[in-house]
Each structure stands twice: as C-alpha cells, then as structure tokens.
C-alpha positions as CSV (number, residue, x, y, z in Angstrom):
1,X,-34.3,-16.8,-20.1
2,X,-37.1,-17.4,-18.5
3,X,-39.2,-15.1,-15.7
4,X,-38.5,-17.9,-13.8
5,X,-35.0,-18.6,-14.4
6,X,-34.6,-14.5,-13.6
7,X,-36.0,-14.9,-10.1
8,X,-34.3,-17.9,-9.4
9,X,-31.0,-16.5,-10.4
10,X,-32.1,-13.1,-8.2
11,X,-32.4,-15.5,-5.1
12,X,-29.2,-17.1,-6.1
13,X,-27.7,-13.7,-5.9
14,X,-29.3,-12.8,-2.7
15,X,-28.5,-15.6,-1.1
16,X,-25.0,-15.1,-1.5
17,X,-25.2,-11.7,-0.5
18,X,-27.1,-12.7,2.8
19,X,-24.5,-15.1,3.5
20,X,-21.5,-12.8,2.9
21,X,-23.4,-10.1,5.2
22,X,-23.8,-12.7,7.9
23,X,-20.5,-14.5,8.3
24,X,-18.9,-11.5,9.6
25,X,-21.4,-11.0,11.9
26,X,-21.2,-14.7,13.1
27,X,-17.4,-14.4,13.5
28,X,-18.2,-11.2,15.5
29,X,-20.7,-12.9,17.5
30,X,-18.3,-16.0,18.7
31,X,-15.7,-13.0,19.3
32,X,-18.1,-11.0,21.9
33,X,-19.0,-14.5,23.3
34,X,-15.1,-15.1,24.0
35,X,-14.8,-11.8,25.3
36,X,-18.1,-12.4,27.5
37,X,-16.2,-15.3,28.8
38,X,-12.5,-13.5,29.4
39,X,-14.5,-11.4,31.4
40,X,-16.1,-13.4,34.0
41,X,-13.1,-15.4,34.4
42,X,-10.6,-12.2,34.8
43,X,-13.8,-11.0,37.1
44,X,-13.3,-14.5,39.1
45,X,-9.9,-14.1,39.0
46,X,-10.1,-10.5,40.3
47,X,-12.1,-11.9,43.6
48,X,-9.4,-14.2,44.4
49,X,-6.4,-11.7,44.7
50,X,-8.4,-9.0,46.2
51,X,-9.3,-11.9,49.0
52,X,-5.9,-13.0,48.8
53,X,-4.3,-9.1,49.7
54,X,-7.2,-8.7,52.4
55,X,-5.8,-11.7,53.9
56,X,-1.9,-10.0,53.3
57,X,-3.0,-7.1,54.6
58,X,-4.4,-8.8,57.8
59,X,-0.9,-11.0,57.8
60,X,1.1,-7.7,57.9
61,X,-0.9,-5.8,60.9
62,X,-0.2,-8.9,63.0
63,X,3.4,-9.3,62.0
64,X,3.4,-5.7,62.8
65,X,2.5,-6.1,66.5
66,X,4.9,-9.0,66.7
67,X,7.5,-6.6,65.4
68,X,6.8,-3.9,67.8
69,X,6.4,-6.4,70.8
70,X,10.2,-7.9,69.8
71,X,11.0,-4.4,69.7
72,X,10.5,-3.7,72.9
73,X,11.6,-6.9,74.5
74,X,15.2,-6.2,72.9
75,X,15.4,-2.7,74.2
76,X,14.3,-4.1,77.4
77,X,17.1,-6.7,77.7
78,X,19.8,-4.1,76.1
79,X,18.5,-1.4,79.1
80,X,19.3,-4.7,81.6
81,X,22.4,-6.0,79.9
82,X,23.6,-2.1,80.1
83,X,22.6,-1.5,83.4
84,X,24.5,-4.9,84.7
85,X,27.0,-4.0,83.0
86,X,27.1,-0.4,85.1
87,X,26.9,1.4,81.9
C-alpha cells in the first residue's frame, strides 16, 4: 500500500470514529432540547393553576361571608320563629 492509501484509510477510520462519537451527542442534544421545551410549557402550565387557585382562594373568602351572613339570618328567624312561638 501506498503512503497515500495509509492516510486515506487513517481518515477513513477517523471519520467513522468522529461520527460514532457524535451521534450520541446529537441524540443527547435533541433530548435536552425536548426537555428545554417540557419545561417552559410545565412552567406555562404552572402560571395558569397558581392564577387559577388565587382566583379559588378569592371565590372561597367570599362564599365564606355569604356563609356567615346566611348564618346569621337563620339564627335570626329561628330566635323570632321561637319567640312567636313563646318558646
């Protein structure tokens, strides 16, 4: 063989070598990249329900007054129903 045959068949080699060495580090690549992009959606997502349980939250204190207010209105008309009643 030839000097030059020799170096071509080194590159050859190498060349495959390279390319084994960087297909798992592409795969890699595109996998980070998916992840990158789980995150910001989950992140997204994560915005959404914590303005949806503000707004939950916010629902509940004011049902809560209702509550208390109907409360009182039905001890109020059970005090007048007893005391018609001579009770």
């Amino acid at each position: 063989m030839s000097r030059l045959e020799l170096a071509a068949e080194r590159l050859v080699k190498a060349l495959d070598m390279l390319d084994a060495t960087l297909k798992p580090l592409a795969n890699v690549r595109d996998s980070a990249s998916q992840a990158g992009q789980k995150v910001v959606h989950l992140n997204e997502e994560r915005e959404k329900l914590l303005t949806r349980i503000a707004e939950l939250e916010e629902e509940t204190r004011s049902l809560s007054g209702l509550t208390e207010e109907v409360e009182d209105r039905l001890d109020g008309a059970i005090a007048e129903i007893r005391a018609a009643l001579g009770r």
